[in-house]
Each structure stands twice: as structure tokens, then as C-alpha cells.
C-alpha positions in Angstrom: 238.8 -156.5 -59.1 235.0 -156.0 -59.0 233.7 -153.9 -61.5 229.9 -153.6 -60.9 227.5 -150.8 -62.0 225.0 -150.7 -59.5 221.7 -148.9 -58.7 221.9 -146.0 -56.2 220.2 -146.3 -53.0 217.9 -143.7 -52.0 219.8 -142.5 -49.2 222.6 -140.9 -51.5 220.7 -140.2 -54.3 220.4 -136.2 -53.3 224.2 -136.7 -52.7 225.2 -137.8 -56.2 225.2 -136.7 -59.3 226.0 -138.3 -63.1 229.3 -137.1 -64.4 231.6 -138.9 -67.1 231.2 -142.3 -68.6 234.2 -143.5 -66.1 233.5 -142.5 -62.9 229.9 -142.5 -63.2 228.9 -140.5 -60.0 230.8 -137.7 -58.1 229.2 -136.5 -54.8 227.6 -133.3 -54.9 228.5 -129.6 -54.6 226.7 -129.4 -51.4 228.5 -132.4 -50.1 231.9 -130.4 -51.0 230.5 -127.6 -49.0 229.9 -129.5 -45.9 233.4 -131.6 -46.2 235.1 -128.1 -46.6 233.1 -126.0 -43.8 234.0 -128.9 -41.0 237.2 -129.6 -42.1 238.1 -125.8 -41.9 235.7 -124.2 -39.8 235.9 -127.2 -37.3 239.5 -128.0 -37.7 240.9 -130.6 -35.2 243.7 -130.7 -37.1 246.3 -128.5 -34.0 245.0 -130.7 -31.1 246.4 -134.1 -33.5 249.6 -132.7 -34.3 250.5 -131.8 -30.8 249.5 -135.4 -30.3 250.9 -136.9 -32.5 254.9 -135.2 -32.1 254.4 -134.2 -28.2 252.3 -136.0 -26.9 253.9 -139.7 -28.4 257.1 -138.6 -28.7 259.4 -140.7 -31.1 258.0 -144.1 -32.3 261.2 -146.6 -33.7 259.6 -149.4 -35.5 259.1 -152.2 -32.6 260.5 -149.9 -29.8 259.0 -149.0 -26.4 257.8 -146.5 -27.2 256.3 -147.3 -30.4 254.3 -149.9 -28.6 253.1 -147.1 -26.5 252.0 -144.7 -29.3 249.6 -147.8 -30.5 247.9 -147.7 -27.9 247.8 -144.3 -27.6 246.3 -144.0 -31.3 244.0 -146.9 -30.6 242.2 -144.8 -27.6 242.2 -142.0 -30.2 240.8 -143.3 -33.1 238.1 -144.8 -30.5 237.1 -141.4 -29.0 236.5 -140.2 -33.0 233.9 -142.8 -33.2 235.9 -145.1 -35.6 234.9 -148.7 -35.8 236.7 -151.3 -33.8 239.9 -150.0 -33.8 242.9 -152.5 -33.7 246.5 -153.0 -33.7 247.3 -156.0 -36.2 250.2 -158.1 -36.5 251.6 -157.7 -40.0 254.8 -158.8 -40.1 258.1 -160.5 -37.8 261.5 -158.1 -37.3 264.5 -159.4 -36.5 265.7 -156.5 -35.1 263.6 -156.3 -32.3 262.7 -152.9 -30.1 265.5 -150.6 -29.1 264.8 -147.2 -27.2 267.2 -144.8 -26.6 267.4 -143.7 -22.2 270.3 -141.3 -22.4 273.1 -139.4 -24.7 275.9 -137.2 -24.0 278.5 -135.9 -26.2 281.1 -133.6 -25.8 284.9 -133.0 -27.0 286.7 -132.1 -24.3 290.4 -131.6 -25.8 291.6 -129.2 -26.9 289.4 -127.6 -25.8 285.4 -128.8 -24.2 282.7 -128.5 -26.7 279.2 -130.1 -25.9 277.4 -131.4 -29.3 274.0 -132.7 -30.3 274.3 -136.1 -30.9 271.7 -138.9 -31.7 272.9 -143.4 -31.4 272.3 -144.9 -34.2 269.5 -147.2 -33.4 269.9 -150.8 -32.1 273.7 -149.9 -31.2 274.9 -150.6 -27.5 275.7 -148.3 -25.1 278.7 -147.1 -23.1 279.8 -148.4 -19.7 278.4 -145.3 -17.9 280.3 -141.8 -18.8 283.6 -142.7 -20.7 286.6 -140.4 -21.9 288.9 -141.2 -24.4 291.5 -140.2 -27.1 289.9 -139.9 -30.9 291.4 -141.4 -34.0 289.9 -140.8 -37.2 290.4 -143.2 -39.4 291.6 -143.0 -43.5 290.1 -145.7 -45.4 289.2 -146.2 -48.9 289.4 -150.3 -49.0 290.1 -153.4 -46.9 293.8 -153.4 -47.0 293.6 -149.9 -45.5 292.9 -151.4 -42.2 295.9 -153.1 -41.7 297.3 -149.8 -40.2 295.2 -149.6 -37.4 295.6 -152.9 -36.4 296.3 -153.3 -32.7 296.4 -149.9 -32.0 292.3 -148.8 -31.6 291.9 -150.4 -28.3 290.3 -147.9 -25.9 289.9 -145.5 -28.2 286.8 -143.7 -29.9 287.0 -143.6 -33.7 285.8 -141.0 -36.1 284.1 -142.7 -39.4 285.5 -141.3 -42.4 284.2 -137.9 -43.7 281.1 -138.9 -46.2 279.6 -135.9 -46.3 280.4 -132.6 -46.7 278.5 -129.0 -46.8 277.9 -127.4 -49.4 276.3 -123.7 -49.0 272.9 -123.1 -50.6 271.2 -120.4 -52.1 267.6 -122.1 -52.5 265.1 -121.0 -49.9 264.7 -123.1 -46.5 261.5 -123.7 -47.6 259.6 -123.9 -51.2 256.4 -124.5 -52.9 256.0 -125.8 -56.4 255.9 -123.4 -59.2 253.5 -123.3 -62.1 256.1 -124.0 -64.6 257.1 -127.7 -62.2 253.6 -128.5 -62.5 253.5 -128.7 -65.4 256.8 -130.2 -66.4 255.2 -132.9 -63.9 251.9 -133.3 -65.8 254.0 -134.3 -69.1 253.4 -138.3 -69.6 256.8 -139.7 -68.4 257.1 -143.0 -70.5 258.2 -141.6 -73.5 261.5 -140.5 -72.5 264.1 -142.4 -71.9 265.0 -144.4 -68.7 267.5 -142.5 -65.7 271.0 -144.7 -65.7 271.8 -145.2 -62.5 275.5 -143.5 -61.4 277.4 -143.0 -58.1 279.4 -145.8 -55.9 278.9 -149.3 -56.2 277.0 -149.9 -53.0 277.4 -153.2 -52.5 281.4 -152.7 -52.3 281.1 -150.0 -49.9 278.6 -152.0 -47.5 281.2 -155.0 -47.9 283.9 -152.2 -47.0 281.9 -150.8 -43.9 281.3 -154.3 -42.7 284.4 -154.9 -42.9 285.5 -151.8 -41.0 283.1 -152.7 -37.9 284.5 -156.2 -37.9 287.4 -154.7 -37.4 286.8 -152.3 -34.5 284.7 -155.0 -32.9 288.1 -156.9 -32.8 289.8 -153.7 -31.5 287.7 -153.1 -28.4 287.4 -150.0 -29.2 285.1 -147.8 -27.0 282.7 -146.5 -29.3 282.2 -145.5 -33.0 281.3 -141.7 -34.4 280.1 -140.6 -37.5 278.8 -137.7 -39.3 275.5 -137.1 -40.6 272.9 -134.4 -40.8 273.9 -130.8 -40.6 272.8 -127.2 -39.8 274.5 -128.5 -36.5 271.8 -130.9 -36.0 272.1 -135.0 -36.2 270.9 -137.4 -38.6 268.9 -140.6 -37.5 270.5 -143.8 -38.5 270.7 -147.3 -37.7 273.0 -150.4 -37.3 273.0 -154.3 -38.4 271.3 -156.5 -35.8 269.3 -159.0 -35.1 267.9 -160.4 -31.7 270.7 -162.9 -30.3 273.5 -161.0 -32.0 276.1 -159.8 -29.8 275.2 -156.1 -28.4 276.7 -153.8 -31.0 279.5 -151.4 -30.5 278.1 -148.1 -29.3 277.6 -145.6 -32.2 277.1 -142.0 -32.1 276.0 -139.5 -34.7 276.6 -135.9 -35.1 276.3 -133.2 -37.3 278.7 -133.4 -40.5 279.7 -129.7 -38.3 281.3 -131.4 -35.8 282.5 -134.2 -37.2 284.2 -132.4 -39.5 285.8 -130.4 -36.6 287.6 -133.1 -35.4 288.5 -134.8 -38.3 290.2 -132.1 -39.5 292.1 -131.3 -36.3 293.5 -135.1 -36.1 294.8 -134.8 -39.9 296.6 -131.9 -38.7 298.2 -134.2 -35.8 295.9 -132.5 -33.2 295.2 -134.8 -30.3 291.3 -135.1 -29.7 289.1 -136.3 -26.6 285.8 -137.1 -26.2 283.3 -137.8 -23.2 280.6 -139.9 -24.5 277.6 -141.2 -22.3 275.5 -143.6 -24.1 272.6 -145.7 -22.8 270.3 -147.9 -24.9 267.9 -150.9 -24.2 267.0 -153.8 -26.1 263.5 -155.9 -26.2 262.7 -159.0 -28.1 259.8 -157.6 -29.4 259.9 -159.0 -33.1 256.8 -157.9 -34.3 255.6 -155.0 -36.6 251.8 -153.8 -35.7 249.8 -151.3 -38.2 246.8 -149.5 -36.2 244.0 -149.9 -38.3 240.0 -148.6 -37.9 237.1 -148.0 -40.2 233.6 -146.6 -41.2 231.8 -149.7 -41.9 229.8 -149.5 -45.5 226.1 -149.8 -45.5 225.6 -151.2 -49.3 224.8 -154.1 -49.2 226.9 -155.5 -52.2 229.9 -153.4 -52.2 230.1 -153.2 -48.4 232.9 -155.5 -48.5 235.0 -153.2 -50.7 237.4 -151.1 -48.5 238.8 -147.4 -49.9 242.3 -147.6 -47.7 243.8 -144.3 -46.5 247.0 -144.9 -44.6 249.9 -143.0 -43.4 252.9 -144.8 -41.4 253.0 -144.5 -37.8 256.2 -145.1 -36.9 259.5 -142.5 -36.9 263.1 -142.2 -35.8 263.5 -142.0 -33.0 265.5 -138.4 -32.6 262.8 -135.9 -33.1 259.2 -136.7 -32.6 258.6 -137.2 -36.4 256.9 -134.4 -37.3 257.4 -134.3 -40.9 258.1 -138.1 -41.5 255.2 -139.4 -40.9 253.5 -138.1 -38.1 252.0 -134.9 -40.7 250.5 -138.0 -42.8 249.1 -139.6 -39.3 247.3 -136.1 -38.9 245.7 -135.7 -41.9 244.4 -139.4 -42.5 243.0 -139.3 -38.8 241.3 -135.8 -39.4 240.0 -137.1 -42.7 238.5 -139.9 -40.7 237.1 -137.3 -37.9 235.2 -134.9 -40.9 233.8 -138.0 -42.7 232.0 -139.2 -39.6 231.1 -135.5 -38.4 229.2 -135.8 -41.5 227.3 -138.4 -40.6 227.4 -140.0 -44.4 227.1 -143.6 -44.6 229.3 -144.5 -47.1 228.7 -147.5 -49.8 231.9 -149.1 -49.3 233.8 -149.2 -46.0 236.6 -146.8 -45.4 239.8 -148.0 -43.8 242.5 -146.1 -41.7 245.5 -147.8 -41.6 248.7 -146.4 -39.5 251.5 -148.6 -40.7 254.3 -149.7 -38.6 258.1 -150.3 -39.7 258.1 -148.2 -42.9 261.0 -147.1 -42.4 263.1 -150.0 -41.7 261.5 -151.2 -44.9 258.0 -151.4 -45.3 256.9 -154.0 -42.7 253.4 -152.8 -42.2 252.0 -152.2 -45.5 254.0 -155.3 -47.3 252.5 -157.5 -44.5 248.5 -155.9 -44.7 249.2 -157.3 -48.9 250.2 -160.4 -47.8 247.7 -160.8 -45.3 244.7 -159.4 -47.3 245.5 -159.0 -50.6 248.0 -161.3 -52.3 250.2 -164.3 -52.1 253.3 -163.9 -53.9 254.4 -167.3 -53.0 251.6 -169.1 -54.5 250.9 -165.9 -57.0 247.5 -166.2 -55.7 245.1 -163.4 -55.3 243.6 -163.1 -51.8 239.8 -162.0 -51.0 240.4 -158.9 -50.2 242.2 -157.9 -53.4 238.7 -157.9 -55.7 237.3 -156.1 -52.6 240.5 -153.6 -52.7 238.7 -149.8 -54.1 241.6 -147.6 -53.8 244.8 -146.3 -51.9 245.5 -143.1 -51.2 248.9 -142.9 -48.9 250.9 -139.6 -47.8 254.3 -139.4 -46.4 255.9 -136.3 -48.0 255.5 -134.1 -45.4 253.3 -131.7 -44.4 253.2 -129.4 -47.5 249.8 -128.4 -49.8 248.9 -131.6 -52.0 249.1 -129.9 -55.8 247.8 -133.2 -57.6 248.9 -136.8 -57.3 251.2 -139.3 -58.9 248.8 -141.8 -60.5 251.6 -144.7 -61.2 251.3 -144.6 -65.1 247.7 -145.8 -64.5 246.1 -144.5 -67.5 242.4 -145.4 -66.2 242.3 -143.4 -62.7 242.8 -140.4 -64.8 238.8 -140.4 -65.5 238.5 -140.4 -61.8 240.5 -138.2 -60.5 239.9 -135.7 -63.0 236.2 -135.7 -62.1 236.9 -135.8 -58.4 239.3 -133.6 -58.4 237.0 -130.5 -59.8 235.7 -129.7 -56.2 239.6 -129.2 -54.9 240.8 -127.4 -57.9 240.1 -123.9 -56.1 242.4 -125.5 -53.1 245.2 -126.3 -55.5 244.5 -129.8 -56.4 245.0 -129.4 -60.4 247.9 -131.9 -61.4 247.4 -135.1 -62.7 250.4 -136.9 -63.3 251.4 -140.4 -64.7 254.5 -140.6 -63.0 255.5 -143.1 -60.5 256.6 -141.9 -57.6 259.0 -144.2 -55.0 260.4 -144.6 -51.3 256.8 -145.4 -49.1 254.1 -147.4 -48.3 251.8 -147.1 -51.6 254.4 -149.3 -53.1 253.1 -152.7 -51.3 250.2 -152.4 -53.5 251.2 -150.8 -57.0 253.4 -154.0 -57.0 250.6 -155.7 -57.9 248.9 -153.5 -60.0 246.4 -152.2 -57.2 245.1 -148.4 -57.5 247.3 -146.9 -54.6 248.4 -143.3 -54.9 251.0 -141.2 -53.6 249.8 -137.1 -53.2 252.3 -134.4 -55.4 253.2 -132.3 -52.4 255.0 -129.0 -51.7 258.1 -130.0 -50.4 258.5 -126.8 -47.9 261.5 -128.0 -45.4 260.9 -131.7 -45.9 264.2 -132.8 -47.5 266.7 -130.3 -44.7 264.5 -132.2 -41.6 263.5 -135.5 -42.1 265.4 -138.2 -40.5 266.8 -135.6 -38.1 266.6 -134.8 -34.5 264.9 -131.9 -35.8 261.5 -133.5 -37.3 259.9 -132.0 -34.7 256.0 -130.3 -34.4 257.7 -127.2 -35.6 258.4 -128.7 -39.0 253.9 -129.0 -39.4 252.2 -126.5 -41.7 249.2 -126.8 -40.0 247.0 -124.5 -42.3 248.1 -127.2 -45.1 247.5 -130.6 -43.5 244.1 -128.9 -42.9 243.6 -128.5 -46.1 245.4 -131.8 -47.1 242.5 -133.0 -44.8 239.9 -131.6 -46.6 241.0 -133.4 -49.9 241.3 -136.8 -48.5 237.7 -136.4 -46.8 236.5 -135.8 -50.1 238.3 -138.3 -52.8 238.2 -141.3 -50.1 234.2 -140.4 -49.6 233.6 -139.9 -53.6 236.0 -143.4 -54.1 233.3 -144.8 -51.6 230.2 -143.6 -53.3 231.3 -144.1 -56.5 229.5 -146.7 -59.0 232.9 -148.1 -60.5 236.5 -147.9 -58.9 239.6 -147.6 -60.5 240.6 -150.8 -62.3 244.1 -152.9 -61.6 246.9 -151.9 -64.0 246.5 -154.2 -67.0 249.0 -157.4 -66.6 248.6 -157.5 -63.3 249.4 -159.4 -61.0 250.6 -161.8 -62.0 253.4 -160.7 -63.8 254.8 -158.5 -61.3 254.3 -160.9 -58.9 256.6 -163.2 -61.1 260.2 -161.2 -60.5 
């Protein structure tokens, strides 16, 4: 990665100002005034989050409807004033779209109760509005199944209970104490690595293969499990690929009222169900990322691109609100108060909306492979020397209190000077943790500087994944501020003499496992 210590050009130099022997330039306090008064006093920051949960609606990785919000996002990103925004390919999906047209659920013996459900995604649908006895079935391994042989056929089967409730007495909704903070600034490497406990995972996907193998066989009329709960459905999703057989319809509802049922055909309580499921298939096998920029005026470091990115694509129960449509919002309005400024920043500044993050990071692994890295060949690409920095968010829409700097000892010189105009916003903790689960992970792989934000976790963990990762799930007086931040550490990574450097040892030998 380019390391160069260059002159300033005259057209920062009232913006910039010498700070540590690391990052040798941090924009001014002025320029922290003006990213603060338009980000707060200009906040645009309402109008994106009704479009981006209300106005799109859900977005399943390859879907409909997903296609639909890229373009939607492209026309927006335009009317900011971005530069020649885009969908890109990034990488092929098996699965294919699937959208979701219609659901009904309801039990309607012993007695008729109506329930929110959600299909798992890319499972097939009803023939039209279907009733039918319930059996729940009892299985712990293969040789369980034998019972029900020959005896499902027209039926609609209950999964197994997985999941039960357990009351809580910690708030809906929290913000990270002091005390956490700190416990999260502590260097992690010294202690000693997490073993890794619960059920063997392999066996029990063998085992649930094995179950819908079986029920294919049974011609059963359609599968329900339970997930999620306050009474509201999980979002979840089935093997398939395009050319498979259409999968059995599956249904899921809150571990509530699956529960309900399970328990009443233990006790040798007959159960019926009205289901009414509809879903379409397309053979789109393709994974776009929506991508846009502020073009950099240096003339040597140009070329070098500071990356923000969120991922663009959701479940498809709720709108996803939370997960990721709060990190859409903020990267966007980032993007909106750096060109209100009117700075012209050294280095270009990227946007990137990924696609298919959640079915496994399709968009973000496929930008590395296109511009950064050939693990094939363990080749670096162009565009990894020209690679500045990373900064991804997908933890909600809670306060950033600091950021996880993946036990990259060097950013800390950065970040700590960078960070000094935020610190009154809440910005104060560094950590050298690594932190898991999202796109920032398709470049730490090889040792790039990408960087996950230490978020408050308000109702993140009780809505995501569920119809219920809606609008109403968005602080929007924190994304604003979220905003803020990014405005200022992707502008200061794009002034900035020097940039972080690649983790030492990489890439090669991470590239190597």
C-alpha cells in the first residue's frame, strides 16, 4: 500500500493542520464546525430513512424488489450530486431472486386464531388457500423419522420446538455504559482464546436435511416453524438453487404460536391450519453493489479511494430498518454533507451499497475480488495499493462510541487524532478488538484498514431479522450524528498525508488458508 508524504496543495492548506508524527495532518477546527452545523442544522437525514424502509420496502438479495431499490438508490445518489453512480456486478447466486406476493396464516381448530407469519425465503407456495390437520413432529436423529413414515401426506407439520422464551429483565433498549467502554478499550490478545460450545452443527444440518427429505417424500402440504418472538416472525431462508425442484412451502411464526400448537398436539389435541402462501421465483443470479463517488482532485493520490459502505440489501419481512437500511442512511448522508461542503478532497471517496450480505457477503467479497485481490493467484490487484481505508456500519442505528480497529496497532495514531473533534459527540473508544458477522470482513482478510463502528445496541438484537425491522426501529437523532462522524473521519482519511498501513503479514498469508 502507498505510503507517500506529500506536499500540501494550496487549496487545503487553510484546512489542515500538523498533528502527530503518524497521521501527519488532521483537518481543521473550522472544518469540524462546518461538517457539524450541515450535518445537524441541515439534516437530511428523516427524508433517507423514510426512503430507505417506506419508500423501498424490503430488498432480498437478488429479489424483485431488490432490483428495484437499485435503481431507486442510483436516482438518489444522482440527485445528491454524486459522481457517476452505478450498479456493479460483484458476484453470481445460485439462488436466484424470490419475492414474497401473499401470506395467510391462521389455526382454525380448536378454535380460529389468525397469526403473523413470514415464508422463509426461496420456499414455494401453496396451491391457493389450503386447510389441513397439524402434526408436530418429535425428532432428535434420523431413525426418529421412521414413525412418521407414510402417515404425513396432506398434512401440515410443525418443526420441532428450538426455541423457547425466556422472560427478561434488561431494558428493550440500552446504551453502553462507562464501565463497558472501557472493559472494551482493554487490548484483547492477551487473554486467552473463547472455546467454542453448543451443538455440533454440522449433525443437526445433516439431521434437518434429512427431515425435509423426508417430508418432500411425504407430500406433505407445507412446513411450520418457530422463530422470532414478542409475537412477531423471524426471517429465514431455505436450500435452493435455480433448477432445483420448487421447495416445500415453509412458514414462520413467532416461537408464541408455535409453541401454542405444539403443545396442544403433545397433549393429543387435534390442530388445523389455513395457510395461504404465494411466492415467485426469477433467475436472476446476480449480486449488484450500488456504488458512487467524489472524484479526488490530487493529482498523485487521486487514485486512492477512502471506501464508506453499508449493505443494501434486507429480509425481506420488514423493510430493514435496523439491518441495514440505518447504515444505508448514514453513509448516503455522509456523502450529501461532504459535497454540501464543497471540499475537494485529495483522494476520491467511494460509496458503496453492498448487495447479498446477508446471504453471505456477495457484494463486498466480490468488490475484493474484483478490485483488490486474487486469492486464486494470491495476487494483489491495482486497486489494493490504492485502497486508503474502510469504514463499514451495520449495527444498527445506535450512537457510534468508538470503533473496533481489528488488532491494527498502527490506525490507533489515526484515529486517536481524528477522533478529537467527535469526542464531545461520544466518539472516545479505541478498541483493538475484532469485531465479526458484516461486510468489513472482505477486506480485514487481507490485511486492509477496514473498520467496523462500536455502536449502542438500543433494540438491535430483539428486531433484526424480523418482520419488525421496520422505520420505527431508526434513532434518527443518532444516525444524524453517526453522519456527522463519518463526514468527518472519511474527509480527514482523504486529506490526510499518510493512511493507515496493511496489517503486517499481509496478504499473503491470510490469503494462504
Amino acid at each position: 500500500m502507498k505510503r507517500r508524504m506529500i506536499m500540501m496543495a494550496p487549496l487545503f492548506a487553510g484546512l489542515l493542520m500538523t498533528a502527530t508524527s503518524y497521521a501527519q495532518t488532521s483537518l481543521s477546527e473550522e472544518m469540524a464546525f462546518r461538517v457539524k452545523n450541515e450535518a445537524f442544522n441541515n439534516s437530511h437525514v428523516e427524508e433517507l430513512a423514510q426512503f430507505m424502509t417506506d419508500d423501498l420496502g424490503p430488498r432480498l438479495a437478488a429479489s424483485k424488489m431488490k432490483l428495484r431499490s437499485e435503481k431507486m438508490v442510483i436516482d438518489k445518489l444522482g440527485e445528491m450530486g454524486l459522481t457517476n453512480p452505478r450498479a456493479e456486478f460483484a458476484y453470481d447466486f445460485a439462488k436466484g431472486g424470490w419475492d414474497n406476493e401473499k401470506v395467510y396464516a391462521a389455526m382454525t381448530a380448536p378454535y380460529y386464531c389468525a397469526f403473523a407469519a413470514n415464508p422463509k425465503a426461496w420456499s414455494g407456495s401453496t396451491n391457493g388457500l389450503v386447510e389441513a390437520e397439524c402434526v408436530a413432529l418429535e425428532v432428535e436423529k434420523e431413525a426418529d423419522l421412521e414413525k412418521y413414515k407414510g402417515k404425513l401426506a396432506g398434512k401440515i407439520v410443525l418443526m420441532p420446538v428450538q426455541q423457547t422464551y425466556e422472560m427478561s429483565f434488561e431494558p428493550l433498549a440500552s446504551r453502553y455504559t462507562e464501565e463497558e467502554l472501557e472493559e472494551l478499550a482493554l487490548d484483547p490478545r492477551p487473554r486467552a482464546p473463547r472455546r467454542r460450545g453448543g451443538t455440533d452443527w454440522q449433525a443437526a444440518r445433516k439431521l434437518q436435511q434429512a427431515i425435509m427429505d423426508m417430508l418432500r417424500q411425504e407430500n406433505v402440504v407445507a412446513v411450520v416453524s418457530g422463530s422470532g418472538t414478542f409475537n412477531v416472525p423471524s426471517s429465514r431462508g431455505v436450500q435452493y438453487k435455480v433448477g432445483d425442484p420448487e421447495p416445500l412451502p415453509e412458514v414462520v411464526l413467532p416461537i408464541e404460536d408455535h409453541g401454542r400448537m405444539v403443545r396442544m398436539l403433545t397433549k393429543g389435541e387435534p390442530v388445523k391450519m389455513a395457510l395461504e402462501i404465494k411466492n415467485v421465483f426469477t433467475d436472476n443470479q446476480k449480486i449488484n453493489n450500488v456504488i458512487a463517488e467524489i472524484p479526488g482532485t490530487d493529482p498523485k493520490l487521486k487514485d486512492e479511494v477512502v471506501l464508506i459502505g453499508a449493505h443494501l440489501d434486507s429480509w425481506h419481512g420488514g423493510t430493514g430498518g435496523a439491518d441495514n437500511a440505518s447504515g444505508c442512511i448514514v453513509m448516503m448522508e455522509a456523502m450529501r454533507i461532504i459535497k454540501a461542503l464543497g471540499v475537494s478532497p485529495r483522494r476520491t471517496i467511494r460509496i458503496a451499497l453492498w448487495g447479498g450480505e446477508e446471504q453471505g457477503l456477495y457484494g463486498s467479497r466480490g468488490y475484493a475480488k474484483r478490485y483488490l485481490y486474487d486469492a486464486e493467484k494470491n495476487k494483489k490487484l491495482s486497486g489494493f495499493e490504492d485502497f486508503a481505508l474502510y469504514l463499514n456500519m451495520d449495527n444498527g442505528s445506535g450512537r457510534f462510541r468508538g470503533i473496533y480497529l481489528e488488532e491494527n496497532d498502527a490506525a490507533v495514531p489515526f484515529f486517536k487524532e481524528w477522533g478529537k473533534a467527535l469526542e464531545s459527540l461520544g466518539f472516545t473508544t479505541l478498541t483493538l478488538r475484532k469485531t465479526s458477522g458484516t461486510d468489513h470482513l472482505s477486506f480485514t482478510r487481507y490485511g486492509l484498514p477496514a473498520f467496523q463502528f462500536i455502536q449502542d445496541e438500543l433494540e438491535y438484537d430483539r428486531t433484526y431479522h424480523t418482520v419488525m425491522d421496520t422505520y420505527e426501529r431508526l434513532s434518527l437523532s443518532d444516525l444524524t450524528v453517526d453522519a456527522a462522524m463519518v463526514a468527518w473521519l472519511a474527509l480527514n482519511a482523504a486529506m490526510d498525508d499518510k493512511t493507515v498501513p496493511v496489517k503486517p503479514g499481509y496478504p499473503v498469508a491470510e490469503a494462504a488458508r
